[in-house]
ZAMARGU-4260 file (C-alpha; in steps of 0.2 Angstrom, whole numbers, plus 5000, padded with zeros to 4 digits):
<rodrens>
0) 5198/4956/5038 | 5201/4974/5032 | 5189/4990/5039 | 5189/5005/5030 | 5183/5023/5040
5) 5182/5038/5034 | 5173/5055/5040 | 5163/5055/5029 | 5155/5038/5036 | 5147/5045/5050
10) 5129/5046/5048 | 5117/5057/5051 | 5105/5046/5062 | 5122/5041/5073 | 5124/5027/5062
15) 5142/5023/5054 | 5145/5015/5036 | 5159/5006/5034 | 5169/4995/5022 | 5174/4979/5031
20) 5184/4968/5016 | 5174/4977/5001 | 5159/4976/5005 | 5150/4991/5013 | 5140/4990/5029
25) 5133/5001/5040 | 5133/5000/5058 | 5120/5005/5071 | 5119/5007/5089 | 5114/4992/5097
30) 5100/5001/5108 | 5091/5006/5091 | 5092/4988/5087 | 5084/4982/5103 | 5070/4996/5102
35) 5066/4988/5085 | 5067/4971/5092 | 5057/4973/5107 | 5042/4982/5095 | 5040/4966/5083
40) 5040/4954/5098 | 5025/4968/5104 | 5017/4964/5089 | 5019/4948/5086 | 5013/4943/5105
45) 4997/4955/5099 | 4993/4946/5084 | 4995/4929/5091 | 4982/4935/5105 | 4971/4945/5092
50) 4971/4926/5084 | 4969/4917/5098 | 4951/4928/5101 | 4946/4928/5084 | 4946/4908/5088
55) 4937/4909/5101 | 4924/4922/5092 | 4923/4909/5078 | 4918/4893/5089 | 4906/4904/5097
60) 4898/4910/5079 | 4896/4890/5076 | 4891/4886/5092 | 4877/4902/5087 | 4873/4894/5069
65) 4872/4878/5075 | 4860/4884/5088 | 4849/4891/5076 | 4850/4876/5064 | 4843/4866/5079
70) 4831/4881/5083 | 4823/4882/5065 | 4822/4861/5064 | 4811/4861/5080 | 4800/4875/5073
75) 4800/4866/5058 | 4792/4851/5068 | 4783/4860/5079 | 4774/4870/5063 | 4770/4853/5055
80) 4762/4845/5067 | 4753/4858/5077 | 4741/4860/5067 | 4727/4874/5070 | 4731/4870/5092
85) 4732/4886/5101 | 4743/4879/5113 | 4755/4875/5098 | 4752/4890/5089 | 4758/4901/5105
90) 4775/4889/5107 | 4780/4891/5087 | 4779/4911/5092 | 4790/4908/5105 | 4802/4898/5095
95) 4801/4912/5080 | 4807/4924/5093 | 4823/4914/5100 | 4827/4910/5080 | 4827/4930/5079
100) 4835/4933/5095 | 4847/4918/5090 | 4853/4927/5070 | 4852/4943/5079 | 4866/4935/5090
105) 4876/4926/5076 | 4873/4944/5066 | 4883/4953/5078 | 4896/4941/5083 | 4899/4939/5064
110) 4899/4958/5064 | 4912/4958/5079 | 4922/4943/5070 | 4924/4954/5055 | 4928/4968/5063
115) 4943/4959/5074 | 4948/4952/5059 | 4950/4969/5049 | 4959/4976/5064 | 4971/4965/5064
120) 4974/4965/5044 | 4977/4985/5045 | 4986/4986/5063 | 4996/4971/5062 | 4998/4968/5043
125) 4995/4986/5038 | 4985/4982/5026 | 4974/4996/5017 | 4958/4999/5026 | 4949/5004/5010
130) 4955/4988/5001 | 4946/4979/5015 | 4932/4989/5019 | 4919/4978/5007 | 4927/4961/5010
135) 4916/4945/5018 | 4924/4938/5034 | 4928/4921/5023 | 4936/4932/5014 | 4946/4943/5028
140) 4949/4925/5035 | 4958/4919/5018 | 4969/4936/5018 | 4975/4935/5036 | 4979/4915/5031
145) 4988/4922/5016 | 4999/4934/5024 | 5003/4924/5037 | 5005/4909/5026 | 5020/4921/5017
150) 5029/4923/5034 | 5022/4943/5033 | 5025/4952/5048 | 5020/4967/5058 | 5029/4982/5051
155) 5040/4991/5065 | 5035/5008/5069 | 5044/5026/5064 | 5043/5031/5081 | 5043/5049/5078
160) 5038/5050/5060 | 5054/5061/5055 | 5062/5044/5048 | 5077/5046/5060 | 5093/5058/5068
165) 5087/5074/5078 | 5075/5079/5068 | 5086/5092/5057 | 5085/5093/5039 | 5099/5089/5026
170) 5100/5108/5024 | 5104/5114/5041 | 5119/5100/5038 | 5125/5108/5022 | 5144/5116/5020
175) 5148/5106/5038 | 5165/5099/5041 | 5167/5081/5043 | 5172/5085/5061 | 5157/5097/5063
180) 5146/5085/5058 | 5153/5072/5069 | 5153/5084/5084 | 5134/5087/5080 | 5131/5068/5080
185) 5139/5067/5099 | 5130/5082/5104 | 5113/5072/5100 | 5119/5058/5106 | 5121/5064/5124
190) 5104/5074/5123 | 5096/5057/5119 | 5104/5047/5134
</rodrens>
């Protein structure tokens, strides 16, 4: 095995390209690698839990629906076969008001299920919000299955949103020795430590 270095190699962002039996590669530090490692476990451990509660948000929903299935059947019954009673008449209200208060329920835990299920679509999978904005939660539901179907995972973050090294631009690098530049990078390097 044969490793070509040159001068030139060294990287701006403190990595080092090289050509190890002609094939080129470049080399980072290892701490970058962990940093990136340690965020998509993050992740991943968020989006298992954001599943795990949209689970348990879903049984609820059906416990809900079936609820008010129930709810509307014994109205149903209790509508037929009351007749013109008072007494009836005053327990179908009260049942027409759970039936509300029961879709209100399932109206806002569908509303909360949606919304978890966006959340995790444009956090986790950053997915466009405005391509999800007017989806229905079946089909938010088949999405998140999709990606996750196709092995998608988080994206890792750009931590400071310069897309790497100190910050400088390739202009303040311009006309620099090879010896400068690699000065410049050891410099950074023991600000960053």
């Amino acid at each position: 095995m044969t490793i070509e270095i040159q001068a030139s190699d060294l990287n701006q962002d403190g990595s080092v390209s090289v050509t190890i039996d002609g094939k080129s590669v470049k080399l980072v530090k290892e701490s970058d690698l962990g940093a990136v490692k340690a965020q998509l476990k993050d992740k991943g451990d968020e989006v298992t839990k954001l599943q795990t509660d949209v689970a348990s948000v879903n049984m609820k929903v059906s416990d809900y629906h079936q609820d008010v299935l129930k709810e509307r059947a014994s109205k149903e019954t209790f509508e037929k076969s009351a007749g013109e009673s008072d007494t009836l008449k005053t327990e179908v209200e009260g049942l027409k008001t759970k039936v509300a208060d029961l879709e209100k329920a399932g109206g806002e835990n569908a509303t909360k299920l949606t919304d978890r299920v966006k959340l995790i679509l444009t956090d986790g999978f950053k997915v466009d919000p405005e391509k999800i904005k007017e989806m229905a939660l079946e089909d938010l539901e088949r999405t998140e299955q999709a990606l996750i179907l196709t092995g998608a995972v988080p994206k890792p973050a750009n931590y400071d949103g310069k897309g790497g090294g100190s910050g400088s631009s390739p202009d303040d690098l311009a006309g620099k020795s090879p010896l400068a530049l690699a000065t410049l990078g050891y410099e950074q390097d023991n600000k960053n430590k």
